[in-house]
MDTraj code that builds the backbone (N, CA, C; nanometers):
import mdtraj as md
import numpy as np

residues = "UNK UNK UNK UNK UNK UNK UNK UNK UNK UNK UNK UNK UNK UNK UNK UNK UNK UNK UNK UNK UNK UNK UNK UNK UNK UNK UNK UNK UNK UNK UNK UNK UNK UNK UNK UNK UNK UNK UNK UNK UNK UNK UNK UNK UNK UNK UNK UNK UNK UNK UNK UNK UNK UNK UNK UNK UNK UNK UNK UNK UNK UNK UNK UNK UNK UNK UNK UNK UNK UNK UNK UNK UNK UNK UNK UNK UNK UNK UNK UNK UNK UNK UNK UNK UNK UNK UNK UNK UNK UNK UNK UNK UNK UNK UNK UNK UNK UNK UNK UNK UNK UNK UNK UNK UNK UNK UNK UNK UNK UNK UNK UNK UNK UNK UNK UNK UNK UNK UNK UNK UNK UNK UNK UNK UNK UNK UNK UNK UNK UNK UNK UNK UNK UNK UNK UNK UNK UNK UNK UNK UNK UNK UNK UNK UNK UNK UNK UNK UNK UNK UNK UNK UNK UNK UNK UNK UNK UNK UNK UNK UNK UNK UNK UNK UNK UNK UNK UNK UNK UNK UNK UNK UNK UNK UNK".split()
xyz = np.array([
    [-0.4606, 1.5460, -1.4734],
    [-0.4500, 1.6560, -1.3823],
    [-0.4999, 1.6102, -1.2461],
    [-0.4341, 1.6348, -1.1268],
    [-0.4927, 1.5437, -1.0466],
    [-0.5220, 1.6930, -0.9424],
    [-0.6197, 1.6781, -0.8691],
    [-0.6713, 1.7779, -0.8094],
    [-0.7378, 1.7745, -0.6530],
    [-0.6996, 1.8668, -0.6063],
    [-0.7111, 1.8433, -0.4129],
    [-0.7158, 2.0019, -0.3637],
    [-0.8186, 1.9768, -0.2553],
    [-0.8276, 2.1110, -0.1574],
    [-0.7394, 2.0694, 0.0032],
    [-0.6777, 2.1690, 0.0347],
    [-0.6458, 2.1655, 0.1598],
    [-0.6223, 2.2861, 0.2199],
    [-0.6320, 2.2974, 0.3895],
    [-0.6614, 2.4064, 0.4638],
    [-0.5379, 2.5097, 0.5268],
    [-0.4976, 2.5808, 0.5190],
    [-0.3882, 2.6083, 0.6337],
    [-0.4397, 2.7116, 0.6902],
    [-0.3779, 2.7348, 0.8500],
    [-0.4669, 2.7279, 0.9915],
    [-0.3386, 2.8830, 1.0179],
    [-0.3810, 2.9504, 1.1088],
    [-0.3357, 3.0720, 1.1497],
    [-0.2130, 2.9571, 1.2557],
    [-0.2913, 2.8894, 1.3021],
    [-0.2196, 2.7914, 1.4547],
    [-0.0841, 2.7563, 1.3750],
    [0.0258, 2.7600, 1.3942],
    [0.1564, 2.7083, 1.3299],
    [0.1338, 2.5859, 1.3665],
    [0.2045, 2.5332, 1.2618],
    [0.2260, 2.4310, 1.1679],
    [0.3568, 2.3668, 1.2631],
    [0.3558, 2.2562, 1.3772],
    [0.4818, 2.2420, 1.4807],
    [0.5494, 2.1671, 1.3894],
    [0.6924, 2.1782, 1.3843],
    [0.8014, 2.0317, 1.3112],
    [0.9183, 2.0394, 1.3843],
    [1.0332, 1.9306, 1.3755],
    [1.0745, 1.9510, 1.4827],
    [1.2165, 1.9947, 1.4551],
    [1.2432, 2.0940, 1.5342],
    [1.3614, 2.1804, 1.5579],
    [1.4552, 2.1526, 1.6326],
    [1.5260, 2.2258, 1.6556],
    [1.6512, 2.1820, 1.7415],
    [1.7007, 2.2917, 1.8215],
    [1.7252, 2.3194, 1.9821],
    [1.7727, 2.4073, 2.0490],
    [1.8888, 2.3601, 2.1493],
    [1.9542, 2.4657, 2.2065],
    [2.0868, 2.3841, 2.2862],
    [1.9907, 2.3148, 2.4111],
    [2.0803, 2.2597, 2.4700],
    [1.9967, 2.1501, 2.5888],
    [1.9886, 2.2228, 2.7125],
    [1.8581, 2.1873, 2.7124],
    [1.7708, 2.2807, 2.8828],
    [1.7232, 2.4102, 2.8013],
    [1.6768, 2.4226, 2.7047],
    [1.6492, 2.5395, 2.6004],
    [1.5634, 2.5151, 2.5515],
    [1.4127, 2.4429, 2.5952],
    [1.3080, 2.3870, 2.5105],
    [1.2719, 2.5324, 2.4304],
    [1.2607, 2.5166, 2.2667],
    [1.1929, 2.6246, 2.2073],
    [1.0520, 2.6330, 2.2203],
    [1.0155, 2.7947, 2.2261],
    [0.8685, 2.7772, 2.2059],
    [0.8124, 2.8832, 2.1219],
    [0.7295, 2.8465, 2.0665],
    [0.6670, 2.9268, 1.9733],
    [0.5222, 3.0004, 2.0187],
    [0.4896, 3.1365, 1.9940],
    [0.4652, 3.2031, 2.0095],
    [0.3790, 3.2162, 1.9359],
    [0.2282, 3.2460, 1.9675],
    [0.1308, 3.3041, 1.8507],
    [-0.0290, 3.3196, 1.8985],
    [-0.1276, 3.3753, 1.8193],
    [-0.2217, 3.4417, 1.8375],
    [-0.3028, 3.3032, 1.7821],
    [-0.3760, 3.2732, 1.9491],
    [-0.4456, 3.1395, 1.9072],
    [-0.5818, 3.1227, 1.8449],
    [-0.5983, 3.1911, 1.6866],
    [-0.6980, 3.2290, 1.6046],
    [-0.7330, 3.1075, 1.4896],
    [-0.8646, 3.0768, 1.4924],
    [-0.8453, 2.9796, 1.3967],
    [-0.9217, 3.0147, 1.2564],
    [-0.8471, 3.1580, 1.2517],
    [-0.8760, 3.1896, 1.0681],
    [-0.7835, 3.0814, 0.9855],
    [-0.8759, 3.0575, 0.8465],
    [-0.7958, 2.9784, 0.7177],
    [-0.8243, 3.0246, 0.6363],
    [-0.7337, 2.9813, 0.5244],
    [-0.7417, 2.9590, 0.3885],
    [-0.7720, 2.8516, 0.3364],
    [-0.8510, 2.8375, 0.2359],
    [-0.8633, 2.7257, 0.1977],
    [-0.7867, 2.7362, 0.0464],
    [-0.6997, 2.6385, 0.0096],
    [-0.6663, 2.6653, -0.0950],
    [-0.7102, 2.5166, -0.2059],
    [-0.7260, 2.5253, -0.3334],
    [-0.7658, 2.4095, -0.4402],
    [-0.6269, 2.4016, -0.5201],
    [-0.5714, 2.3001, -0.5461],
    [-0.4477, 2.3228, -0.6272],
    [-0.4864, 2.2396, -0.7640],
    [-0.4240, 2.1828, -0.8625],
    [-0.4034, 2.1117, -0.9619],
    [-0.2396, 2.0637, -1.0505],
    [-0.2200, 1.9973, -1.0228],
    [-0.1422, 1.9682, -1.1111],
    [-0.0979, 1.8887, -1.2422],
    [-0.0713, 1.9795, -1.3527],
    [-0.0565, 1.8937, -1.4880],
    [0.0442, 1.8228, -1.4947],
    [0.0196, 1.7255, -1.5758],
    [0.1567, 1.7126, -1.6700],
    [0.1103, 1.6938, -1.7638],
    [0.1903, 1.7404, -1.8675],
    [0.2565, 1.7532, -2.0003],
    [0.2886, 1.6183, -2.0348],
    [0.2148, 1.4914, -2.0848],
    [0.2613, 1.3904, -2.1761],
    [0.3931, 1.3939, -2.2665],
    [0.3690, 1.5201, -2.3710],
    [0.4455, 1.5402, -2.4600],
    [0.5598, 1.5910, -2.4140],
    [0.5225, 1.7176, -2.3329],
    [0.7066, 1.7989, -2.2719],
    [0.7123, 1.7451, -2.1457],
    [0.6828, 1.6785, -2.1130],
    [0.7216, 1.6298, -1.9618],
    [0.7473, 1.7001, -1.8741],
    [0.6658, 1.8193, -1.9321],
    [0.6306, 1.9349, -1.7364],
    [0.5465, 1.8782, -1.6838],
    [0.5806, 1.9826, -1.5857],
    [0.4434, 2.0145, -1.4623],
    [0.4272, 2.1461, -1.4408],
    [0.2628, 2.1549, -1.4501],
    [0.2754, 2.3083, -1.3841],
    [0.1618, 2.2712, -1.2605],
    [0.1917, 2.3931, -1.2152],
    [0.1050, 2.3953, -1.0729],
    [0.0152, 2.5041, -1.0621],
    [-0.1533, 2.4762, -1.0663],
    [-0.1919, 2.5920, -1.0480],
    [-0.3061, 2.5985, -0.9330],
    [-0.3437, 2.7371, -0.8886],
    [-0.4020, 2.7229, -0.7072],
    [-0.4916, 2.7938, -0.7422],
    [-0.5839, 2.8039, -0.6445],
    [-0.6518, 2.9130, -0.6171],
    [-0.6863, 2.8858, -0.4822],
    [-0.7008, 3.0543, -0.4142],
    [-0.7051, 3.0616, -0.2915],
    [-0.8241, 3.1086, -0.2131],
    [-0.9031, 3.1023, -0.1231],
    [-1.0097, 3.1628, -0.0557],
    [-1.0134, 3.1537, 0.1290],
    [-1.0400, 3.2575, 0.1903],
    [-1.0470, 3.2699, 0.2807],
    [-1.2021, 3.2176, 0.3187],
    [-1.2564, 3.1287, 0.2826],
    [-1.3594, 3.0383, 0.3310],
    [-1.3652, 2.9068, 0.2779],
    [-1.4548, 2.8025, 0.3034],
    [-1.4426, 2.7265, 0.2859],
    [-1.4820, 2.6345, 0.1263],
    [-1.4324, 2.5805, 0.0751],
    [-1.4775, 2.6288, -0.1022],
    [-1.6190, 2.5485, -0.1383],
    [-1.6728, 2.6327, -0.2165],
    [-1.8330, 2.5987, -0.2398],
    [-1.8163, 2.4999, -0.3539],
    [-1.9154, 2.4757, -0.4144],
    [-1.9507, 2.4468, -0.5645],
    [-1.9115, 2.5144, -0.7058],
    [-1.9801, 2.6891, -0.6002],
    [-1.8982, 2.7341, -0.7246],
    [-1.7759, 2.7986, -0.7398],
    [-1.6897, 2.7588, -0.6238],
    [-1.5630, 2.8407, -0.6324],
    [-1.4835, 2.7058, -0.7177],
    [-1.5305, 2.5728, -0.6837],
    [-1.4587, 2.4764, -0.7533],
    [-1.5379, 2.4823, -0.8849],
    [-1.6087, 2.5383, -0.9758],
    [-1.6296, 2.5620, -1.0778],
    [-1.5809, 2.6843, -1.1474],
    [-1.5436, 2.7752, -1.0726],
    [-1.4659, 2.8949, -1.0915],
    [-1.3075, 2.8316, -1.1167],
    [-1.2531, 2.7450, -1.0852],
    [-1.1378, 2.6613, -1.0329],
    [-1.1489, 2.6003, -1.1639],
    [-1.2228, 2.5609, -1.2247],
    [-1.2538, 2.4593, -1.3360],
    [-1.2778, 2.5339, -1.4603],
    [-1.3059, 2.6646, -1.4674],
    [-1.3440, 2.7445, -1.5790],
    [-1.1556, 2.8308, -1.5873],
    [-1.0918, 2.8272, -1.4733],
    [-0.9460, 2.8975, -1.4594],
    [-0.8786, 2.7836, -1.5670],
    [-0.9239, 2.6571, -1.5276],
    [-0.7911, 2.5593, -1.5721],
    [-0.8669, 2.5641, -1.7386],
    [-1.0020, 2.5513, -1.7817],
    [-1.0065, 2.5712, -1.8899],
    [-0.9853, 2.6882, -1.9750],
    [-0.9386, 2.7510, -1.9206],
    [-0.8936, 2.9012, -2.0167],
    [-0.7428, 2.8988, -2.0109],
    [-0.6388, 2.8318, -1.9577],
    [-0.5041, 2.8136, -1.9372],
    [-0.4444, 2.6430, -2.0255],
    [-0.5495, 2.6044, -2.0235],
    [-0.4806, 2.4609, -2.0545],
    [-0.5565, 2.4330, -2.1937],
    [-0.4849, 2.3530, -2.2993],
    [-0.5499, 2.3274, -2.3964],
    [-0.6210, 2.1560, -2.4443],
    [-0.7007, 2.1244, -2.5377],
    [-0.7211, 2.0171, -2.5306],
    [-0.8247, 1.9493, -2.4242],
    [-0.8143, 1.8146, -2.4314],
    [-0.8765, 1.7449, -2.3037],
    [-0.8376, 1.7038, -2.1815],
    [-0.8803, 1.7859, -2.0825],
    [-0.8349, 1.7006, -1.9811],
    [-0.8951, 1.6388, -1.8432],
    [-0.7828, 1.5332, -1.7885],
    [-0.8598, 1.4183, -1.7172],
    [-0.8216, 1.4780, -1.5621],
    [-0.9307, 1.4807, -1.5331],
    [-0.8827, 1.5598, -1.3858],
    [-0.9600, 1.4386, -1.2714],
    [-0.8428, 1.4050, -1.1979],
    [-0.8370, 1.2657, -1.1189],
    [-0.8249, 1.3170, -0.9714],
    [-0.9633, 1.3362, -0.8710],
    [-0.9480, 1.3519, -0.7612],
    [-1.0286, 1.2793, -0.6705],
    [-1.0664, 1.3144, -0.5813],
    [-1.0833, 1.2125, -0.4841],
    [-1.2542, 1.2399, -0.4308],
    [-1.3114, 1.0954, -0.3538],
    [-1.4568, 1.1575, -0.3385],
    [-1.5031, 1.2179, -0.2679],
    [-1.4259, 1.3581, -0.2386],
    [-1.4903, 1.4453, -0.1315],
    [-1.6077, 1.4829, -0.1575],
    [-1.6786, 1.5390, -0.1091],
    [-1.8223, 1.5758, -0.1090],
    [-1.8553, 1.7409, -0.2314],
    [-1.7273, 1.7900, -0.2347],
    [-1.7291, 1.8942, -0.2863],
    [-1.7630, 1.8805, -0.4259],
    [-1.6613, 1.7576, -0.4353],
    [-1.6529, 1.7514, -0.5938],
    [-1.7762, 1.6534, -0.6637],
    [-1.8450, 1.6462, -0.5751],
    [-2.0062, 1.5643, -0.5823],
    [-2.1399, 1.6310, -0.6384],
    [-2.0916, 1.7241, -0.6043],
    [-2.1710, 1.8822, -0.5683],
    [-2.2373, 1.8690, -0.7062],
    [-2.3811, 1.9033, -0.6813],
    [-2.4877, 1.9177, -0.8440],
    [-2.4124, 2.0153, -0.8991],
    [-2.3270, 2.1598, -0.8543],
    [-2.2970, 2.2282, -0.9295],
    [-2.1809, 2.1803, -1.0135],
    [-2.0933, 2.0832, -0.9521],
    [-1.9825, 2.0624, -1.0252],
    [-2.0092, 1.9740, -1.1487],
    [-2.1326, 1.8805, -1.1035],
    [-2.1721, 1.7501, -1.1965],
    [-2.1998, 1.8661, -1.2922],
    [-2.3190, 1.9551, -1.2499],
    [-2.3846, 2.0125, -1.3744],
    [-2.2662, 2.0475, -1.4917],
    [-2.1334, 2.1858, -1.4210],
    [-2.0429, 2.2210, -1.5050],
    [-1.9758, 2.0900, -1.5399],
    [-1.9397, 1.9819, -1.4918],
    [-1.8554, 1.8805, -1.5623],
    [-1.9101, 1.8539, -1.7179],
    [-2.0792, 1.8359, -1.7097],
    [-2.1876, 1.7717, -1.8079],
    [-2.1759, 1.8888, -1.9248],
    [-2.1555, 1.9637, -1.8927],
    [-2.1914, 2.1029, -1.9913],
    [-2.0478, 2.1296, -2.0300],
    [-1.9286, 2.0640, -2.0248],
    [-1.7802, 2.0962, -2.0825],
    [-1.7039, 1.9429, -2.1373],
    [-1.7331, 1.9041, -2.2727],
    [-1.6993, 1.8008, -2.2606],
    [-1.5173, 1.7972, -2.2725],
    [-1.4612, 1.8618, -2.2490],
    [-1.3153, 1.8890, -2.2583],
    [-1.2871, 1.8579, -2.1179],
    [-1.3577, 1.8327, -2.0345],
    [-1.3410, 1.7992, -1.8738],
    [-1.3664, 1.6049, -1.8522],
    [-1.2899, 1.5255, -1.8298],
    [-1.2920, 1.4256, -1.7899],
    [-1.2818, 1.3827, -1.6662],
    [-1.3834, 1.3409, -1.5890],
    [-1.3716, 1.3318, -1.4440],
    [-1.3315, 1.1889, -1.4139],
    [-1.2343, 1.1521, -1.3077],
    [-1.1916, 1.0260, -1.2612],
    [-1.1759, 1.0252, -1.1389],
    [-1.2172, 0.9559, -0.9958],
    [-1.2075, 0.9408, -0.8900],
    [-1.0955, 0.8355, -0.8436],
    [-1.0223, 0.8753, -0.7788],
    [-0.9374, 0.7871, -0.6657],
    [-0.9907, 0.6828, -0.6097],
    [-0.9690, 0.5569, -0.5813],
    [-1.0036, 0.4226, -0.4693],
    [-1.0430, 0.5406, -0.3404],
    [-1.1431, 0.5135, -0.2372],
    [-1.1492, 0.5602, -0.1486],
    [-1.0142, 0.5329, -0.0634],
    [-1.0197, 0.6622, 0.0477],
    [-0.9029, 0.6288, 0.1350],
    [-0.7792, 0.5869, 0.0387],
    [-0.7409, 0.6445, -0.0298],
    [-0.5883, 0.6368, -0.1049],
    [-0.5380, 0.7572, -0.1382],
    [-0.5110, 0.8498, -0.0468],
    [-0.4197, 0.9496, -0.0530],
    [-0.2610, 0.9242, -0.1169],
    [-0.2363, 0.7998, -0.0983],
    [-0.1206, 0.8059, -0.1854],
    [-0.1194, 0.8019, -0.3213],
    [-0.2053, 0.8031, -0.3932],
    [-0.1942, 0.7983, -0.4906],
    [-0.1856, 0.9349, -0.5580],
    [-0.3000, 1.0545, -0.5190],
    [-0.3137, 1.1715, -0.5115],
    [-0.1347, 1.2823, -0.5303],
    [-0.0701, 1.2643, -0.5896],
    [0.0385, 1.3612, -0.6054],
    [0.0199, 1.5064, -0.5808],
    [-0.1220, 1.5765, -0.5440],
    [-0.1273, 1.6699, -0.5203],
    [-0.1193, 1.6983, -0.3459],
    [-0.1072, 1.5885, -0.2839],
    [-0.1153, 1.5657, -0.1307],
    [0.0018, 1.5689, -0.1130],
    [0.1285, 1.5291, -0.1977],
    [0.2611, 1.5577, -0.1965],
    [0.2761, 1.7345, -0.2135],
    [0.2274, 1.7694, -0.2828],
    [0.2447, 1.8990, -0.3342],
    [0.2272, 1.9921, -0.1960],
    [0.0867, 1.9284, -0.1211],
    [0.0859, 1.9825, 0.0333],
    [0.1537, 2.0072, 0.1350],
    [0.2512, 1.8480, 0.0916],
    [0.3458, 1.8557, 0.2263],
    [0.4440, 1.9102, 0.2386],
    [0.4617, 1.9532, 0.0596],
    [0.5831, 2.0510, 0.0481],
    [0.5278, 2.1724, 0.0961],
    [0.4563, 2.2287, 0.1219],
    [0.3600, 2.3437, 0.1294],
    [0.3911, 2.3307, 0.3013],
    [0.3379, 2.2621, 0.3225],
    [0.3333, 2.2369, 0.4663],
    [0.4624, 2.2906, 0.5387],
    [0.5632, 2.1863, 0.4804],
    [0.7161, 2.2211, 0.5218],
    [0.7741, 2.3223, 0.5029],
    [0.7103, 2.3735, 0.4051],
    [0.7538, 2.5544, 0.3796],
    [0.7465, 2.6144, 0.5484],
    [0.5868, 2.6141, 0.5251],
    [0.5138, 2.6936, 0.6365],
    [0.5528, 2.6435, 0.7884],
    [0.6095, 2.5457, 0.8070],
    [0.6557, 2.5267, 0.9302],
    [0.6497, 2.5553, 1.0162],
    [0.6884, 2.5644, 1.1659],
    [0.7025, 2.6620, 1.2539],
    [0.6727, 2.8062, 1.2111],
    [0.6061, 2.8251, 1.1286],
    [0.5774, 2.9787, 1.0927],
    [0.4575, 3.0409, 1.2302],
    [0.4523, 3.1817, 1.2259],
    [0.3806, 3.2345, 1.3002],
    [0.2721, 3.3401, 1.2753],
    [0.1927, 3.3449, 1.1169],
    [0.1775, 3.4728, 1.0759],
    [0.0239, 3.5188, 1.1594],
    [0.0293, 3.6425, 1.1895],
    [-0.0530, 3.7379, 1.2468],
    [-0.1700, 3.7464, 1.2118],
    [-0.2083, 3.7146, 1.0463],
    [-0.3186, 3.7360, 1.0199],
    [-0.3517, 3.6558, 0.8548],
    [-0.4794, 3.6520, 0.8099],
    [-0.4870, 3.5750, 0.7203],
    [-0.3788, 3.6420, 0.5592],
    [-0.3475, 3.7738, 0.5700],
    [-0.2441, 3.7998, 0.4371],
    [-0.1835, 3.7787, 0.4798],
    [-0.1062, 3.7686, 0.5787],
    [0.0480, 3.6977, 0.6028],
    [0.0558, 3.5274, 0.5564],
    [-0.0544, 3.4786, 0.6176],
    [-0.0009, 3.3307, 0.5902],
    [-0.0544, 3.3332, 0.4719],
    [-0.1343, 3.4337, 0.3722],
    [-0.1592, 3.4058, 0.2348],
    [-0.0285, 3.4154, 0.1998],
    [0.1003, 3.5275, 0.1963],
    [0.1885, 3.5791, 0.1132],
    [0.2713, 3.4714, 0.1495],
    [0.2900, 3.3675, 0.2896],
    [0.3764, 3.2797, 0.2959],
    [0.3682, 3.1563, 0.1879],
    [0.2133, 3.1423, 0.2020],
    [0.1927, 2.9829, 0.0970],
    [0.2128, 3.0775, -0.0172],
    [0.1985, 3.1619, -0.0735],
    [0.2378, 3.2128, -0.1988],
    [0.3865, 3.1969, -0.2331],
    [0.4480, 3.2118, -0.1530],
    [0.6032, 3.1944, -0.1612],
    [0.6374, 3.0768, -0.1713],
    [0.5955, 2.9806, -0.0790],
    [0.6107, 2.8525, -0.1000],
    [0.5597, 2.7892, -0.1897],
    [0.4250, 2.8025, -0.2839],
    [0.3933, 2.7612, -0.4066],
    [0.5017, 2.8279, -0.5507],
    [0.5276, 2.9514, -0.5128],
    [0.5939, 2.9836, -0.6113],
    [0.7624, 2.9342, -0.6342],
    [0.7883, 2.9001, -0.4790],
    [0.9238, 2.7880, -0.4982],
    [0.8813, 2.6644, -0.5878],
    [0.7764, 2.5959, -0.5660],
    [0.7433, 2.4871, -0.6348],
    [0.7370, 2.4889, -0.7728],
    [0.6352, 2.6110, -0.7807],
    [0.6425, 2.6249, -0.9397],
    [0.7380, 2.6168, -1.0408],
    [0.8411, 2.6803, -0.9699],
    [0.9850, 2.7268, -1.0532],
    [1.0736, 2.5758, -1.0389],
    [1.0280, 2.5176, -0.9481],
    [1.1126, 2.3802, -0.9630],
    [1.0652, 2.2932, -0.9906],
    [1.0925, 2.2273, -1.1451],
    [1.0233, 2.1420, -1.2181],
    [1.0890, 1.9765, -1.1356],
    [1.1985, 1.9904, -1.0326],
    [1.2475, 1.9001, -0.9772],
    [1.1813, 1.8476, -0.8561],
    [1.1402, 1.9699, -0.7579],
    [1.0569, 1.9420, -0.6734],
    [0.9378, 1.8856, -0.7218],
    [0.8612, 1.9397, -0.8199],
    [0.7172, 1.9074, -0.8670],
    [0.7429, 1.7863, -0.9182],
    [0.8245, 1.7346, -1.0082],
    [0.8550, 1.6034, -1.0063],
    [0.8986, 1.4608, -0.9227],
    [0.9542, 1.5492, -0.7886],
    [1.0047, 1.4544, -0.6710],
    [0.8376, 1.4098, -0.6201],
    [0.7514, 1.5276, -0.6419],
    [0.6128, 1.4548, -0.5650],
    [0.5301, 1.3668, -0.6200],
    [0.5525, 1.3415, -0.7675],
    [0.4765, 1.2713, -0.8761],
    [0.5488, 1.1433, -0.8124],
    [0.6748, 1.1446, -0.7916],
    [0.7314, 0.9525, -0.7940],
    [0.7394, 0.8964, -0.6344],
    [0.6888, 1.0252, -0.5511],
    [0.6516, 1.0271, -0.4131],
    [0.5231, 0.9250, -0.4436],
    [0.4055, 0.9874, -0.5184],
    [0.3322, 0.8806, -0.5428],
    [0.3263, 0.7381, -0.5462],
    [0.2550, 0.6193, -0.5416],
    [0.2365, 0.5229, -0.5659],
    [0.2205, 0.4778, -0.6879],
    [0.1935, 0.5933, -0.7813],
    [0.1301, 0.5945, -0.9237],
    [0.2619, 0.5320, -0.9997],
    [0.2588, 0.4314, -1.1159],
    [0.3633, 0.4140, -1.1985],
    [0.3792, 0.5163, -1.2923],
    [0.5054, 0.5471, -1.2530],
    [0.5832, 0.7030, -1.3779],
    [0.7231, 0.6375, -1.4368],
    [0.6938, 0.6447, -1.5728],
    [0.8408, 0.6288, -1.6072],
    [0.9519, 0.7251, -1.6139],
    [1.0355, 0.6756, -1.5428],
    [1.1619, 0.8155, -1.5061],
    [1.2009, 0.8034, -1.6027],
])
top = md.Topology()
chain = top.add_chain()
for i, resn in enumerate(residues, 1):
    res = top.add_residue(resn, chain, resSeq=i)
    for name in ("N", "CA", "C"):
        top.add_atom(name, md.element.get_by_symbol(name[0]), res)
traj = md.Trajectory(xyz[None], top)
């Protein structure tokens, strides 16, 4: 299960567009720097060769124990053992997380090489996220919640997309 936090910003998200010539577009918006912070995870399935995708969302920045709240979600949804492979942010360092890791032995912790975001398939999962949200403009923090909601829930439903980001990876997958 490989696992990552990332932020999205009220400020749109610029990519690049296209307008007729002498027509520079411009985008428009309320220069607020509310976020979300969202934690994602993604499985796979050894045996059925899914993926599922699961999030959780907070309008602050995530503690110890919201990533243990995050960790008690995936153990009530998922069965068995699992190896959850993320990276050495400071969060996931946290005495609270060590403590809950120590106290669940159904939780296997594995860290990333420093500085290797490519390996991370859940950083793919972002950029699809990202590209959703695009040039978007939303007003306030439920708007750009209900947008990444939309855009995670495209992902979810496409076991093709969620798979295009696994071989996006560096990681060896056999197709």
């Amino acid at each position: 299960m490989f696992v990552d936090e990332s932020g999205f910003l009220l400020i749109p998200n610029v990519r690049r567009t296209w307008a007729p010539k002498g027509q520079t577009p411009c985008i428009r918006h309320l220069y607020r720097h509310d976020r979300l912070s969202v934690c994602s995870a993604v499985a796979v399935s050894p045996k059925r060769r899914r993926v599922a995708l699961y999030l959780r969302c907070r309008a602050h920045n995530f503690t110890g124990l919201d990533i243990q709240a995050f960790l008690r979600h995936l153990l009530h949804h998922l069965r068995g053992p699992i190896d959850l492979l993320w990276d050495r942010g400071p969060i996931h360092r946290r005495r609270e997380v060590r403590d809950f890791l120590a106290a669940h032995p159904r939780l296997h912790m594995h860290y990333f090489p420093a500085y290797a975001p490519e390996l991370n398939l859940a950083e793919y999962v972002w950029a699809q996220a990202d590209h959703s949200l695009a040039n978007g403009t939303p007003d306030n923090l439920r708007e750009l919640r209900d947008r990444l909601t939309d855009a995670t829930r495209r992902l979810r439903r496409s076991q093709d997309l969620l798979w295009s980001c696994i071989y996006a990876s560096e990681l060896p997958w056999a197709r």
